[in-house]
ROFIVEX-610541 format. One record per residue: z, x, y of N, C-alpha, C in turn. Coordinates in nm, 2 decimals. Example, Ala and Ser with C-alpha at 12.3 -4.5 7.8 and 13.67 -1.06 7.14 Angstrom:
+--------+--------+--------+--------+--------+--------+--------+--------+--------+
|    nc3 |    nc1 |    nc2 |   cac3 |   cac1 |   cac2 |    cc3 |    cc1 |    cc2 |
+--------+--------+--------+--------+--------+--------+--------+--------+--------+
|   0.78 |   1.32 |  -0.57 |   0.78 |   1.23 |  -0.45 |   0.78 |   1.32 |  -0.33 |
|   0.71 |   1.28 |  -0.22 |   0.71 |   1.37 |  -0.11 |   0.79 |   1.29 |   0.00 |
+--------+--------+--------+--------+--------+--------+--------+--------+--------+
***
This chain:
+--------+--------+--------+--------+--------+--------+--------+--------+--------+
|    nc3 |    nc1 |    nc2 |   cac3 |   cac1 |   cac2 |    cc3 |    cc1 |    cc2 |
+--------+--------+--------+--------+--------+--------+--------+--------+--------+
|  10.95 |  18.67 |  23.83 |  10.97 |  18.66 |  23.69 |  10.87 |  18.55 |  23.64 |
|  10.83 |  18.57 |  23.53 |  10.69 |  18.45 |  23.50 |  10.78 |  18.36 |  23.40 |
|  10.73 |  18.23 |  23.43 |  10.80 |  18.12 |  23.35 |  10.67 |  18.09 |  23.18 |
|  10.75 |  18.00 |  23.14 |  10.68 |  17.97 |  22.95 |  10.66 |  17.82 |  22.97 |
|  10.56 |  17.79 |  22.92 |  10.59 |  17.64 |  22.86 |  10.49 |  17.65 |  22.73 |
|  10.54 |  17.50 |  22.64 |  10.51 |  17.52 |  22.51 |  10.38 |  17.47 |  22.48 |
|  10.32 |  17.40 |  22.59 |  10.17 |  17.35 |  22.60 |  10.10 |  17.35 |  22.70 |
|   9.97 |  17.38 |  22.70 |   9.87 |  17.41 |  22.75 |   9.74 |  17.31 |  22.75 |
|   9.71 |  17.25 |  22.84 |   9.58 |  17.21 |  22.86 |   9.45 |  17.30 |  22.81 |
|   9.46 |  17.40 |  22.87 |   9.34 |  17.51 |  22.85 |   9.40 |  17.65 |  22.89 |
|   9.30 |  17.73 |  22.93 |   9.36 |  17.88 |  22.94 |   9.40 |  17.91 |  23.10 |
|   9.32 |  17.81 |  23.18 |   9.39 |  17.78 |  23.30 |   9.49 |  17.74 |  23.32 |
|   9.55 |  17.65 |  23.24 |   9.70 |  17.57 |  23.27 |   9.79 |  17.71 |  23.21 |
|   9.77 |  17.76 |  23.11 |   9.83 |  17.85 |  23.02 |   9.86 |  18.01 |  23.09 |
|   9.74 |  18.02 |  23.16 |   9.80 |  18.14 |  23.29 |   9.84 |  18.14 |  23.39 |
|   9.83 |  18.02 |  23.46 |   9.87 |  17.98 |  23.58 |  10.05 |  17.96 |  23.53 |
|  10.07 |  17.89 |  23.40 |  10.20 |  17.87 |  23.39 |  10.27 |  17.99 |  23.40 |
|  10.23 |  18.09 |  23.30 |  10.31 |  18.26 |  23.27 |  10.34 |  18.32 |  23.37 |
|  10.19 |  18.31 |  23.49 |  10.20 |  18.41 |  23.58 |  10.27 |  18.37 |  23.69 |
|  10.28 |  18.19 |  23.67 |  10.34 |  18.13 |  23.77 |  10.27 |  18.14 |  23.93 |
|  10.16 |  18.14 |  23.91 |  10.03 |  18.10 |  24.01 |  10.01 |  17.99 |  24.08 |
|  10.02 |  17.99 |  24.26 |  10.06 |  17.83 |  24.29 |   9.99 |  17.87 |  24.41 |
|   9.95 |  17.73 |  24.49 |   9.84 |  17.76 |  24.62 |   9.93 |  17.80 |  24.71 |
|   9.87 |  17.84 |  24.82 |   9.94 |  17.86 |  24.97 |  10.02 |  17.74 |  25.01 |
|  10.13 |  17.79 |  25.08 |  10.24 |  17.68 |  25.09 |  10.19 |  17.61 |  25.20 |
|  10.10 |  17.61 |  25.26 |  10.03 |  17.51 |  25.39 |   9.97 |  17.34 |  25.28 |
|   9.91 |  17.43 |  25.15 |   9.86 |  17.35 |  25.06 |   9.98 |  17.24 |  24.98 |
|  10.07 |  17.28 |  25.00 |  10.17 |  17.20 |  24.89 |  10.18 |  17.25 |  24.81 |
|  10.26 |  17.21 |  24.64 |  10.31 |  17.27 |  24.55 |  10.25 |  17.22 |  24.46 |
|  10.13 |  17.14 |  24.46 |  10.07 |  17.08 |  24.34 |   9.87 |  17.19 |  24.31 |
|   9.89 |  17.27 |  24.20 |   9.79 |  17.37 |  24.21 |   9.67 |  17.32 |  24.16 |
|   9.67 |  17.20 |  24.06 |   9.57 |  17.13 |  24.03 |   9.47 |  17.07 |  24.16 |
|   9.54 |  16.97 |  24.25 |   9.49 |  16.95 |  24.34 |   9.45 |  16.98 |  24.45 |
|   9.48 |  17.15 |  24.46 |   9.43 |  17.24 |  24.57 |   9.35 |  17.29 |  24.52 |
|   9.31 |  17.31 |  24.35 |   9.17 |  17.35 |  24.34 |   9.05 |  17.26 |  24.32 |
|   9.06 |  17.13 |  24.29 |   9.02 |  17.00 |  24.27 |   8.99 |  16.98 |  24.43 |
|   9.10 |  16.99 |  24.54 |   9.10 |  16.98 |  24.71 |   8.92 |  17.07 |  24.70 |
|   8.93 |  17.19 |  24.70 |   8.88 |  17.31 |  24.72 |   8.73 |  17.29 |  24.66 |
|   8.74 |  17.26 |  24.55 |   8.60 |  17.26 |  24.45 |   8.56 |  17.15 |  24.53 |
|   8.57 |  17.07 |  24.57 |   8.51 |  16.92 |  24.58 |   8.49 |  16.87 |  24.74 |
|   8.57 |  17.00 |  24.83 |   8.57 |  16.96 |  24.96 |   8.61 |  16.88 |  25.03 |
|   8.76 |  16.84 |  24.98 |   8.81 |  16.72 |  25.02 |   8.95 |  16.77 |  25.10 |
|   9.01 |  16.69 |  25.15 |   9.15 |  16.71 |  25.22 |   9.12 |  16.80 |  25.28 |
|   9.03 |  16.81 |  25.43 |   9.04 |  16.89 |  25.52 |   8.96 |  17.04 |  25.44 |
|   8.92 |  17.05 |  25.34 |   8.87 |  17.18 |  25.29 |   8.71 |  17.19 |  25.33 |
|   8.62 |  17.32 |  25.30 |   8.54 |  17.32 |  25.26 |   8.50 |  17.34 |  25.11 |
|   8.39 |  17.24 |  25.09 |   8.35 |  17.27 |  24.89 |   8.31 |  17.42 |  24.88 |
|   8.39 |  17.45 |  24.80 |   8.38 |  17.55 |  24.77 |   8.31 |  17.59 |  24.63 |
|   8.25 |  17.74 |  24.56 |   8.19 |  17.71 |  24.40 |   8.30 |  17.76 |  24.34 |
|   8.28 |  17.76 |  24.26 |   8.34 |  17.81 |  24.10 |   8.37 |  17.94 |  24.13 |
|   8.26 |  17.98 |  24.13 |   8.28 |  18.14 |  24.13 |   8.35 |  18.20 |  24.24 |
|   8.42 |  18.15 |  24.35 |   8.52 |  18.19 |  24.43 |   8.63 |  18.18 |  24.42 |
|   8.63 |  17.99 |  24.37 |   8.78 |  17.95 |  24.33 |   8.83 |  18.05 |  24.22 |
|   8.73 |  18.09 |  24.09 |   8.77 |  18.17 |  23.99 |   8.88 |  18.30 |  24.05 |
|   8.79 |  18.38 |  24.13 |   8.82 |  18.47 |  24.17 |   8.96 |  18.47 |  24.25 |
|   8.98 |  18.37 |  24.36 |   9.11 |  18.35 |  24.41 |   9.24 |  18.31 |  24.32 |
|   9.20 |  18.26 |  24.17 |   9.25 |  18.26 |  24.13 |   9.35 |  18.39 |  24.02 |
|   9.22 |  18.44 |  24.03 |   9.24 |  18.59 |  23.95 |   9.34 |  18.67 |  24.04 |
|   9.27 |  18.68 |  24.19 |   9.37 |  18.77 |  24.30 |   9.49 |  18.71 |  24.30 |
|   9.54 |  18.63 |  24.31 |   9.70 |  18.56 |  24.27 |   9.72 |  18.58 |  24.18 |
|   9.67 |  18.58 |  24.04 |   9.75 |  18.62 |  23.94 |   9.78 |  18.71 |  23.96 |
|   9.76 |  18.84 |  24.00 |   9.75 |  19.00 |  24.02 |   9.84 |  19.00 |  24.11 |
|   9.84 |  18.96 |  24.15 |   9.93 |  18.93 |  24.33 |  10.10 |  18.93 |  24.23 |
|  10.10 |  18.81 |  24.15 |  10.21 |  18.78 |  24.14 |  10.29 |  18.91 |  24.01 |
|  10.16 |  18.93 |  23.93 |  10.20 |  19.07 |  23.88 |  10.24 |  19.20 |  23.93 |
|  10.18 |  19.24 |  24.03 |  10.22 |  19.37 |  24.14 |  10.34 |  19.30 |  24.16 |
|  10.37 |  19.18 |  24.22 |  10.50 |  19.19 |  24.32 |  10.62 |  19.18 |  24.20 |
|  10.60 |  19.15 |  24.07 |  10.70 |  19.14 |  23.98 |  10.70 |  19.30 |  23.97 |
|  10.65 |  19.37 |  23.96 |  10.67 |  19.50 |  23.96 |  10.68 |  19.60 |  24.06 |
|  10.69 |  19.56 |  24.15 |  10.72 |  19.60 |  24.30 |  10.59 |  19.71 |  24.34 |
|  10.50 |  19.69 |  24.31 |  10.35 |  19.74 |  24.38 |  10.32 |  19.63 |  24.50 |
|  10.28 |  19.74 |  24.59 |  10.20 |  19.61 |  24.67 |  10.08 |  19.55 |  24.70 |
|  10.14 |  19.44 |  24.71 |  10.05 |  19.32 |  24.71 |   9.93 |  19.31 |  24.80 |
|   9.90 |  19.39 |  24.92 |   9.82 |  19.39 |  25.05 |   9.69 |  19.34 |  24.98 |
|   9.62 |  19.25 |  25.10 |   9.46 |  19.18 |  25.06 |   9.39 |  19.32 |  25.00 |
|   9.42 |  19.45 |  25.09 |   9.31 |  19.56 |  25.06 |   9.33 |  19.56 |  24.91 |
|   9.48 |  19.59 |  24.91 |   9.47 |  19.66 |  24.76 |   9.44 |  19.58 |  24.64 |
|   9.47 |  19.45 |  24.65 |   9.39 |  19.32 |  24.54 |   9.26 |  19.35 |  24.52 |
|   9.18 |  19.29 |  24.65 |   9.03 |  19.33 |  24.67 |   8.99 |  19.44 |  24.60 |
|   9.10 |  19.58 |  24.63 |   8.99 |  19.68 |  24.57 |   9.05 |  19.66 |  24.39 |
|   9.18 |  19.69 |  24.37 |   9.19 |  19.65 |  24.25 |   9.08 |  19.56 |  24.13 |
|   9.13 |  19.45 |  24.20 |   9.07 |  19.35 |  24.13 |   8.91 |  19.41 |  24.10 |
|   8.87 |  19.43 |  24.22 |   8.68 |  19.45 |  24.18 |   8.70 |  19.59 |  24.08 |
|   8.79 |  19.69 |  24.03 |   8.79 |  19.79 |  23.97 |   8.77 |  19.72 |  23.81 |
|   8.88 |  19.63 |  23.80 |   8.93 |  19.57 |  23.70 |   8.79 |  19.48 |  23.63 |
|   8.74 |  19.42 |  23.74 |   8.59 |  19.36 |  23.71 |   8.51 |  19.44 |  23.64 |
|   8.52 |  19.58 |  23.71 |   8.38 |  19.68 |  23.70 |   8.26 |  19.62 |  23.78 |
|   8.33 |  19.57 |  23.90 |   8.26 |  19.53 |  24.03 |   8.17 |  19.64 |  24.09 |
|   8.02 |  19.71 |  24.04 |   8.03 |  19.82 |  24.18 |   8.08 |  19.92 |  24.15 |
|   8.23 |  19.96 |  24.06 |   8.29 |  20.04 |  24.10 |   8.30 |  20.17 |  23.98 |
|   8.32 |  20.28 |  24.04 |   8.27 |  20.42 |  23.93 |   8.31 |  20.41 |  23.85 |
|   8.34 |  20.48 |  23.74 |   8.44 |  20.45 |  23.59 |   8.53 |  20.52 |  23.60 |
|   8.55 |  20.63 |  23.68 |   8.65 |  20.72 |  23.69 |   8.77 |  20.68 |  23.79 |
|   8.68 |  20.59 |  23.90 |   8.82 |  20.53 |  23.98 |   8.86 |  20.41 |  23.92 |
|   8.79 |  20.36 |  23.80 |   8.81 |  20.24 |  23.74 |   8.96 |  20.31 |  23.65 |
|   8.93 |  20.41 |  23.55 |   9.01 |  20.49 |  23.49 |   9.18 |  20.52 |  23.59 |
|   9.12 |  20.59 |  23.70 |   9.23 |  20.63 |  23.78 |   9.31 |  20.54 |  23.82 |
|   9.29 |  20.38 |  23.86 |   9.33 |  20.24 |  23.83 |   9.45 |  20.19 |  23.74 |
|   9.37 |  20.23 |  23.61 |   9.44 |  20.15 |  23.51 |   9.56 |  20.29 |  23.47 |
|   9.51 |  20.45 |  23.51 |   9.64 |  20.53 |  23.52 |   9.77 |  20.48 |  23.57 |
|   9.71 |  20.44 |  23.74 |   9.81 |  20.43 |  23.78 |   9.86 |  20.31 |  23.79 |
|   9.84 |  20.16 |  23.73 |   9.88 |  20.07 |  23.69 |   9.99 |  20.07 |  23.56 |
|   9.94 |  20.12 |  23.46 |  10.03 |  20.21 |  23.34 |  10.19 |  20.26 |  23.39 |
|  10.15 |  20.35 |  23.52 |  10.27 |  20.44 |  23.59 |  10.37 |  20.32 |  23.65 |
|  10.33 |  20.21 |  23.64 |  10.42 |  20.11 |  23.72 |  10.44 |  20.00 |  23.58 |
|  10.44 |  20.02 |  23.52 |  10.47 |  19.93 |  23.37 |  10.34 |  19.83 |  23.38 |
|  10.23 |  19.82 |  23.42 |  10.14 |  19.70 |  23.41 |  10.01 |  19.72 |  23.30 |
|  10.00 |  19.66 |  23.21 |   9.84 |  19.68 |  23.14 |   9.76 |  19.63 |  23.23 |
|   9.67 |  19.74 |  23.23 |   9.56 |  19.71 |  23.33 |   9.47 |  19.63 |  23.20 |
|   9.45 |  19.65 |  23.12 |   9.34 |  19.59 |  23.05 |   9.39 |  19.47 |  22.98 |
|   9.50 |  19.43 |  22.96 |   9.56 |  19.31 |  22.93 |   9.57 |  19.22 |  23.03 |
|   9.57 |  19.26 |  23.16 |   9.60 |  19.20 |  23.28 |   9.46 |  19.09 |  23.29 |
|   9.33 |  19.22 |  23.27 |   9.19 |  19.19 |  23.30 |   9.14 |  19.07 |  23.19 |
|   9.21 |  19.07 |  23.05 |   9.21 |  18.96 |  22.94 |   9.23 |  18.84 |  23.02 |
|   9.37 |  18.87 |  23.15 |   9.42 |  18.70 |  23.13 |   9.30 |  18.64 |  23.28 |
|   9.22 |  18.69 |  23.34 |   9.16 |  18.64 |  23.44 |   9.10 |  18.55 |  23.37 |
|   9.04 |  18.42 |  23.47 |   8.95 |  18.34 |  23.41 |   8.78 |  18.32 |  23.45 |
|   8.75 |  18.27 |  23.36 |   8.57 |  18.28 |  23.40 |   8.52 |  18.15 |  23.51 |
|   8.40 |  18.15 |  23.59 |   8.37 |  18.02 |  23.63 |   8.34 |  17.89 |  23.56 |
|   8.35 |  17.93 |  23.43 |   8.31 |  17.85 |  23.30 |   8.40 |  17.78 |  23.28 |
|   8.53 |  17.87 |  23.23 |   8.68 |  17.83 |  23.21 |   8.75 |  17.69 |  23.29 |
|   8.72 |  17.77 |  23.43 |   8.71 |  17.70 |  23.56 |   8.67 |  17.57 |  23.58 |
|   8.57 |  17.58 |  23.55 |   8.47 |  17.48 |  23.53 |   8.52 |  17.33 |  23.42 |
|   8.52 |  17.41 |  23.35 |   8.60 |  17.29 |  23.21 |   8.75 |  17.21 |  23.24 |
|   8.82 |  17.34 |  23.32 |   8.96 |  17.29 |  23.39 |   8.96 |  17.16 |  23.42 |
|   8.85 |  17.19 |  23.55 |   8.85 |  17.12 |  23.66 |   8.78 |  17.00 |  23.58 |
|   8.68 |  16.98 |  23.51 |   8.57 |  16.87 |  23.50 |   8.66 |  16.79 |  23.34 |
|   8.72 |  16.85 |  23.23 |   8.75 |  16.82 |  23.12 |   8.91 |  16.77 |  23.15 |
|   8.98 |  16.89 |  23.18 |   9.14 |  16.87 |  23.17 |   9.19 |  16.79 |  23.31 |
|   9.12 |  16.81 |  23.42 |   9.16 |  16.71 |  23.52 |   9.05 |  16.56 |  23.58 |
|   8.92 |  16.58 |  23.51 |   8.85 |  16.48 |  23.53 |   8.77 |  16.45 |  23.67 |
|   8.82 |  16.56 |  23.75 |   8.70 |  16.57 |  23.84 |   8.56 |  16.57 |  23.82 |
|   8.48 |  16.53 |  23.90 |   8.35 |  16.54 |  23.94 |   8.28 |  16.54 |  24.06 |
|   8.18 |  16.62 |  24.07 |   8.12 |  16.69 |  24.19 |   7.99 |  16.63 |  24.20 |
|   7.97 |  16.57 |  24.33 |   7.81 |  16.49 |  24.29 |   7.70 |  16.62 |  24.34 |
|   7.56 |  16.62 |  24.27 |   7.51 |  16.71 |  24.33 |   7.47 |  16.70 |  24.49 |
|   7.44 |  16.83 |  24.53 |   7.44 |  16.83 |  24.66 |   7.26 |  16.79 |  24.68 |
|   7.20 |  16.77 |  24.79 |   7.07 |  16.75 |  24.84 |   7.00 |  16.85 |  24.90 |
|   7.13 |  16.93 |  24.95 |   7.06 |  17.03 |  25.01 |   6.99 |  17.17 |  24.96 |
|   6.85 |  17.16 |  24.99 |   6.78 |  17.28 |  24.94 |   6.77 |  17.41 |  24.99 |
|   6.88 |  17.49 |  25.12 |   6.97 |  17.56 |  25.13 |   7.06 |  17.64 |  25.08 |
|   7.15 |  17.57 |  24.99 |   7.25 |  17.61 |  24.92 |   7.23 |  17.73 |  24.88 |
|   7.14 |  17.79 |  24.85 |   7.09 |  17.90 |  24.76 |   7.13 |  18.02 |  24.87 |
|   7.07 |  17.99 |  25.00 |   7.07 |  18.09 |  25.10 |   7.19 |  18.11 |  25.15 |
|   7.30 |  18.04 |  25.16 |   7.44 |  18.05 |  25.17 |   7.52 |  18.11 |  25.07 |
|   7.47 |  18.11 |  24.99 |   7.53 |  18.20 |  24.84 |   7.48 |  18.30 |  24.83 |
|   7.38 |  18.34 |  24.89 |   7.30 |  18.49 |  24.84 |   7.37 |  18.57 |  25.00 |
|   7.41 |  18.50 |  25.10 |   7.46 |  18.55 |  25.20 |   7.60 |  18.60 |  25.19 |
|   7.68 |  18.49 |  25.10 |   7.79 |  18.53 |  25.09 |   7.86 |  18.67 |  24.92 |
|   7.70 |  18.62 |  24.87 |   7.75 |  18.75 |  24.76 |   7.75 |  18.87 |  24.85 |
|   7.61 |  18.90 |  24.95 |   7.61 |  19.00 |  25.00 |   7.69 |  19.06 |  25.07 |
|   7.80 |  18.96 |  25.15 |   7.90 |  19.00 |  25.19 |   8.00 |  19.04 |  25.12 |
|   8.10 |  18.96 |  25.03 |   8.15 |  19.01 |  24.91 |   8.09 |  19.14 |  24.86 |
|   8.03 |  19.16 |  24.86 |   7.92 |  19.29 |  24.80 |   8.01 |  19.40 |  24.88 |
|   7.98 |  19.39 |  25.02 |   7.99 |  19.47 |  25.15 |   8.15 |  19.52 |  25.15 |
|   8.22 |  19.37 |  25.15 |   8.32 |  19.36 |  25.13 |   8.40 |  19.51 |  25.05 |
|   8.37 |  19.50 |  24.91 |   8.38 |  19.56 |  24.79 |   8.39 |  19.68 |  24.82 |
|   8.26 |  19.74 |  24.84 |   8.27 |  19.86 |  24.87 |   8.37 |  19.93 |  25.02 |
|   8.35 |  19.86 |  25.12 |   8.46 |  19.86 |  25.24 |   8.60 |  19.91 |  25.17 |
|   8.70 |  19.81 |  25.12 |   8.77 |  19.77 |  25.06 |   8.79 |  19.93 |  24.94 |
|   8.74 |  19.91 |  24.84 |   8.72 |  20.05 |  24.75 |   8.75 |  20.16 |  24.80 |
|   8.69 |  20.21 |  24.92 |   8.71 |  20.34 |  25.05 |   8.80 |  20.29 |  25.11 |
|   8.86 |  20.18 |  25.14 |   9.00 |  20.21 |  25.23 |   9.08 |  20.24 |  25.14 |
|   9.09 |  20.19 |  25.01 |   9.14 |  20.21 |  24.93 |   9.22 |  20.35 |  24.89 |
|   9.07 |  20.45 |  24.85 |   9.07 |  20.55 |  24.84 |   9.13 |  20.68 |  24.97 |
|   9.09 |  20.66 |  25.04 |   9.14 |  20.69 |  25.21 |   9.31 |  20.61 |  25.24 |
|   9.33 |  20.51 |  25.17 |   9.47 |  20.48 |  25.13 |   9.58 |  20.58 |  25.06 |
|   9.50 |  20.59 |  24.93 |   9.57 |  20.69 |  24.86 |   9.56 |  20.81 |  24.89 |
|   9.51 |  20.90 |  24.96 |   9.50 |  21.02 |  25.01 |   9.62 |  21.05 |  25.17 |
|   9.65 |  20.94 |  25.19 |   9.74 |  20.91 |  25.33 |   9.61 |  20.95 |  25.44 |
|   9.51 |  20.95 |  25.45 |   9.39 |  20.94 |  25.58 |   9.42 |  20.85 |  25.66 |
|   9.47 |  20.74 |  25.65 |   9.47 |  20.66 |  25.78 |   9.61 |  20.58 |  25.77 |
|   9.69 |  20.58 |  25.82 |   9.84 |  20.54 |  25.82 |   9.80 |  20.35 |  25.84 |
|   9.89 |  20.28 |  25.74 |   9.93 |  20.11 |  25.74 |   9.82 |  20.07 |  25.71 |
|   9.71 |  20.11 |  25.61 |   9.61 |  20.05 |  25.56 |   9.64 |  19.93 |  25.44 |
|   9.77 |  19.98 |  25.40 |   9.82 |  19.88 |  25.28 |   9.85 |  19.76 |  25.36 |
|   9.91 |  19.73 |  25.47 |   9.95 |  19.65 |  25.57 |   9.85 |  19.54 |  25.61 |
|   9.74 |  19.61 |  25.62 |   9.64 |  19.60 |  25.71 |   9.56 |  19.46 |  25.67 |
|   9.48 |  19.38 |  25.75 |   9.39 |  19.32 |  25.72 |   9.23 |  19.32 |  25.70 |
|   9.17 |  19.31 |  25.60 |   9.02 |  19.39 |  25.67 |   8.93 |  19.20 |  25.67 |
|   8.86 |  19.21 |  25.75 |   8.81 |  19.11 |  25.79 |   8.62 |  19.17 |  25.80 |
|   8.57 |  19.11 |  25.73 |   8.42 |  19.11 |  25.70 |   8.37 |  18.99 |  25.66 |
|   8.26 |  18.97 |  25.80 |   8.21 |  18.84 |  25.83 |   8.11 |  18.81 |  25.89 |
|   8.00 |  18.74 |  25.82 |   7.84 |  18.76 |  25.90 |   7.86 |  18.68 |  25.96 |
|   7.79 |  18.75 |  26.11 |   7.86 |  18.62 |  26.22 |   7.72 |  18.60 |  26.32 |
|   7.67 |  18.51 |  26.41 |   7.54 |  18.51 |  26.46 |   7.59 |  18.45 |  26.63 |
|   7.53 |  18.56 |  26.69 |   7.56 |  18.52 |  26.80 |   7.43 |  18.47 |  26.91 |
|   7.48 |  18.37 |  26.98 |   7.38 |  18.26 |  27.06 |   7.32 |  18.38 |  27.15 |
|   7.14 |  18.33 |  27.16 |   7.06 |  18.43 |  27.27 |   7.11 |  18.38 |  27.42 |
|   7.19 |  18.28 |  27.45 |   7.17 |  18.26 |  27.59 |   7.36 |  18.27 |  27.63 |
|   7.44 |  18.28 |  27.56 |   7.53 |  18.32 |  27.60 |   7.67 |  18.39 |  27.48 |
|   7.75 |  18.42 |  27.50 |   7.83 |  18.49 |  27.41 |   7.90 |  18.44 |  27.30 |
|   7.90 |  18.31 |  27.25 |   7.90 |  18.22 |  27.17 |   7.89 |  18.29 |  27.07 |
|   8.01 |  18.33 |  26.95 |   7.97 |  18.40 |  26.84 |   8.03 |  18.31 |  26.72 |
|   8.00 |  18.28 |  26.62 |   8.02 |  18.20 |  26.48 |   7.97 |  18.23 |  26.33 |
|   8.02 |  18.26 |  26.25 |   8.01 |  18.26 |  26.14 |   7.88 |  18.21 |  26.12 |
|   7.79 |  18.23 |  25.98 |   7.66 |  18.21 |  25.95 |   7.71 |  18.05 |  25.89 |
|   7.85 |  18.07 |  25.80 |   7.87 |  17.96 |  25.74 |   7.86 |  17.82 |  25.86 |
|   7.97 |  17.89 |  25.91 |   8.03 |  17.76 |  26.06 |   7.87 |  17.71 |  26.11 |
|   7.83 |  17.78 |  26.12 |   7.68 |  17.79 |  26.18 |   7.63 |  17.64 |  26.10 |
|   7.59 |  17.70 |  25.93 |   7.55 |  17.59 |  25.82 |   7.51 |  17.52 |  25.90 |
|   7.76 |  17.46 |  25.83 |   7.80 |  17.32 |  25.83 |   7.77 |  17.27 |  25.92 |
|   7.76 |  17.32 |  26.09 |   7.75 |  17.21 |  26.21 |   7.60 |  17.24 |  26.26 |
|   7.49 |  17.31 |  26.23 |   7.36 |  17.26 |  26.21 |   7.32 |  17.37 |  26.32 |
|   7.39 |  17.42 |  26.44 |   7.38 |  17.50 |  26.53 |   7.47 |  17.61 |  26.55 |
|   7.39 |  17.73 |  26.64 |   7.50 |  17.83 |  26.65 |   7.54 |  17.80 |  26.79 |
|   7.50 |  17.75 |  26.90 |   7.56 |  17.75 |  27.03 |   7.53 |  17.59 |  27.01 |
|   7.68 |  17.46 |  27.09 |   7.63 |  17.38 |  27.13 |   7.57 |  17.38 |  27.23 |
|   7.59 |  17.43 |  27.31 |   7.55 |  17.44 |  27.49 |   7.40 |  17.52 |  27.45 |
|   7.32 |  17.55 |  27.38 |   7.20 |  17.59 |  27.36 |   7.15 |  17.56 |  27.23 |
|   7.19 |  17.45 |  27.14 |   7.08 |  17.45 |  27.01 |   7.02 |  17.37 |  26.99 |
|   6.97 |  17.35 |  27.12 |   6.79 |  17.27 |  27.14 |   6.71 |  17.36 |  27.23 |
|   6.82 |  17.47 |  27.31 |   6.71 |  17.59 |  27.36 |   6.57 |  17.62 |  27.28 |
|   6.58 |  17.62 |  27.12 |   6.46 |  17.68 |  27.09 |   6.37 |  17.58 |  27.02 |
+--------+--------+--------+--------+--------+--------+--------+--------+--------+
***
């Protein structure tokens, strides 16, 4: 059930209140400072941008909407949802067929898509209403880890959309259940050592035991 209050910081405090949107309980119960944690890379996190935090925020709202309505909640079906709702990629007719069957469960699909927020919104949250600040970074990389991980998200997207679809047709049994995991990952030439491009980055090599081999 979503809770009210009578003031608002901004449109972030304001939906997070209604929808009653709160981090992972590993995180604690304070949502300001898990995204403040998150954006800034502090308390055990990696810094993360805007444009992801936005988005994780959007997928919890949704999250908490489906389960008030008893749809479910599975990563697949957020993922594909959500990017429908975006107009991520995705056709207009399965965007349509979406918001049909969102309707069939009492939910506005296009009201829903009003209350997401932008990396902008985000942005002002975090830097205006809580007073954070992010020093710039040095590294002239950055660009190549973002262009890596849209393309994944990308990949992701469409993955995700077809299970979706292959969901609703009953083609593959416990896909709602399911996890999908999509991950560019690089594996060491001299032995089986596999790691993420990111993990890679942050610790400067892909194999310890080989990254002075080359």
């Amino acid at each position: 059930m979503y809770s009210m209050a009578s003031e608002h910081c901004c449109k972030v405090d304001r939906v997070r209140t209604v929808y009653d949107v709160s981090p992972p309980l590993r995180a604690g119960e304070d949502l300001d400072e898990y995204l403040v944690d998150r954006w800034l890379g502090e308390n055990g996190t990696n810094s993360t941008g805007l444009r992801t935090l936005a988005e994780w925020f959007n997928k919890e709202l949704l999250k908490e909407v489906y389960r008030d309505h008893g749809r479910s909640d599975s990563s697949v079906r957020i993922n594909s949802d959500y990017n429908a709702l975006q107009e991520n990629d995705i056709p207009i007719h399965e965007r349509e067929e979406l918001i049909s069957e969102l309707a069939d469960d009492g939910i506005d699909g296009e009201a829903i898509k009003e209350k997401f927020i932008s990396k902008s919104t985000l942005s002002r949250h975090l830097k205006n209403c809580l007073g954070a600040t992010k020093q710039p970074s040095n590294s002239r990389t950055e660009w190549e880890i973002d262009r890596i991980r849209v393309a994944t998200n990308t990949y992701r997207s469409h993955l995700e959309s077809a299970l979706q679809s292959l969901d609703n047709k009953a083609k593959i049994t416990g896909i709602s259940d399911s996890e999908l995991q999509v991950q560019a990952v690089l594996t060491c030439s001299e032995c089986p050592t596999r790691v993420t491009v990111e993990t890679a980055y942050e610790q400067g090599y892909v194999c310890s035991d080989h990254h002075d081999a080359s």
